[in-house]
C-alpha positions in Angstrom: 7.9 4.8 26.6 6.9 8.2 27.2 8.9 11.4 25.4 10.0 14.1 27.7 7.7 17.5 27.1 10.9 19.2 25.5 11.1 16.9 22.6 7.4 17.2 22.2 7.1 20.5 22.2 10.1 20.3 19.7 8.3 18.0 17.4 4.8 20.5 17.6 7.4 23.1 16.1 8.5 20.9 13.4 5.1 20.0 12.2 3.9 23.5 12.3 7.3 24.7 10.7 6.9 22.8 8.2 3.3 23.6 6.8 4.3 27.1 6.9 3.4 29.3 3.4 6.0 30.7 1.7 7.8 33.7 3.3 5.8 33.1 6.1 8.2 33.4 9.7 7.3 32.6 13.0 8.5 34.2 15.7 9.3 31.9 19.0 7.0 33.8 21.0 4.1 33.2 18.1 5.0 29.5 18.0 4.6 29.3 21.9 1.4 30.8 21.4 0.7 28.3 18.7 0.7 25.5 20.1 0.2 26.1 23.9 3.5 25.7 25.5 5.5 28.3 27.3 7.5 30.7 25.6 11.2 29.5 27.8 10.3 26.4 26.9 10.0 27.2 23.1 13.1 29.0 23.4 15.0 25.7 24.5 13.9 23.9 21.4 14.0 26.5 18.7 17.7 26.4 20.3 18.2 23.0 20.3 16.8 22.4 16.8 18.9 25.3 15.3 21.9 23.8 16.8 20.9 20.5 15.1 20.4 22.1 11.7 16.5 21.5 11.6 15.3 24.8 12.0 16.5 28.3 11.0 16.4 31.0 13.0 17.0 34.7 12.1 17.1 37.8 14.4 16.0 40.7 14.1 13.1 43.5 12.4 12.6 40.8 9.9 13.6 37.7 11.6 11.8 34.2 12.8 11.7 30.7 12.3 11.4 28.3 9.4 12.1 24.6 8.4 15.5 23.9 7.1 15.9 21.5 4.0 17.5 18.7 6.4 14.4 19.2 8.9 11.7 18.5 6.2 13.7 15.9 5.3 14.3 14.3 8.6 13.0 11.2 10.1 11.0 11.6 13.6 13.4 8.3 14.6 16.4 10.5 14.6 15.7 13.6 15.8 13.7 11.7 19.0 17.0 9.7 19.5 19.2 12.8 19.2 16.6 15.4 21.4 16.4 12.0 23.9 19.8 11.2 24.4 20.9 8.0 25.7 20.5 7.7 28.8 19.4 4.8 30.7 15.8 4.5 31.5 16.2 2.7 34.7 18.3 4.4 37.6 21.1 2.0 37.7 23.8 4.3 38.6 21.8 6.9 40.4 22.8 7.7 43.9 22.6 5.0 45.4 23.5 2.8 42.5 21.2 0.0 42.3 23.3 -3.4 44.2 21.8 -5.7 41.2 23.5 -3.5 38.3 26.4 -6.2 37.6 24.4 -9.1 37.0 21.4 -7.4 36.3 19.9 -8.2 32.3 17.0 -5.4 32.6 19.6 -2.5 31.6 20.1 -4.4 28.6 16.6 -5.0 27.4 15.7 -1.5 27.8 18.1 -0.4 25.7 17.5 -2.8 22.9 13.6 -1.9 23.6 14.2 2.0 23.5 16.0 1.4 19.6 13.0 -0.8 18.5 11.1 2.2 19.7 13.4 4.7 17.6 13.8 2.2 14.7 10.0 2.2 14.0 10.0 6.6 13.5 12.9 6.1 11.2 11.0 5.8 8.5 8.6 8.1 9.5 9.8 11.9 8.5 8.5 15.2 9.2 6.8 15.7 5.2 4.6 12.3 6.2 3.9 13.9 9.3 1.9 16.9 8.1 -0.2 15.0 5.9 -3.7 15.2 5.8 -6.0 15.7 7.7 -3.0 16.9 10.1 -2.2 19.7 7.4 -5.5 21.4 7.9 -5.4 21.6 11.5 -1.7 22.8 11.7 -2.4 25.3 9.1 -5.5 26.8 11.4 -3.0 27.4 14.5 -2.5 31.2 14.8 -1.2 33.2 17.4 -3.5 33.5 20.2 
């Protein structure tokens, strides 16, 4: 299973989020720079993770981004499942709709697959994520 970019690059601004000093703020446009994505695209998940409660946003002369409480605390399982959705991973209803989605079984074991997959990051959270040696390095990014 492969993760789209945008919960990727909303992950990347998790872990740096959350090795971030004291009173220290990042701006979006910093964080793009950061960690080497484009800036609409850091936009969409500085969104996105507000709107979940994982990351704090403030506007303005003294504004920026930090880690909320619930988004250190958070396990990667559920904010993959929730930035993922739950969708189908095979096309059975695109158009066309695939003829063996009645009796097919593969719909089924995809799902149950894709929860393993989320069931094993759930007791993985963002603090364990910024370890070391990962600390170091995500410490070192600075705007370009």
């Amino acid at each position: 299973m492969r993760l789209t970019a945008f919960t990727d690059v909303s992950l990347r601004l998790v872990m740096r989020l959350a090795v971030a000093e004291d009173g220290e703020l990042l701006t979006t446009r910093a964080a793009a720079e950061m960690l080497s994505v484009p800036y609409t695209h850091m936009a969409k998940a500085v969104a996105r993770l507000s709107d979940m409660g994982l990351v704090e946003a403030r506007r303005g002369r003294n504004g920026g981004l930090r880690l909320s409480g619930r988004g250190r605390r958070a396990s990667v399982g559920s904010i993959v499942r929730e930035l993922e959705g739950g969708e189908d991973l095979a096309g059975c209803e695109d158009d066309p709709p695939c003829p063996l989605r009645a009796a097919c079984r593969l719909r089924g074991a995809l799902r149950e697959a894709r929860e393993a997959f989320y069931s094993s990051l759930d007791g993985v959270t963002v603090e364990s994520l910024v370890a070391q040696p990962a600390r170091d390095t995500l410490t070192l990014l600075r705007p370009g």
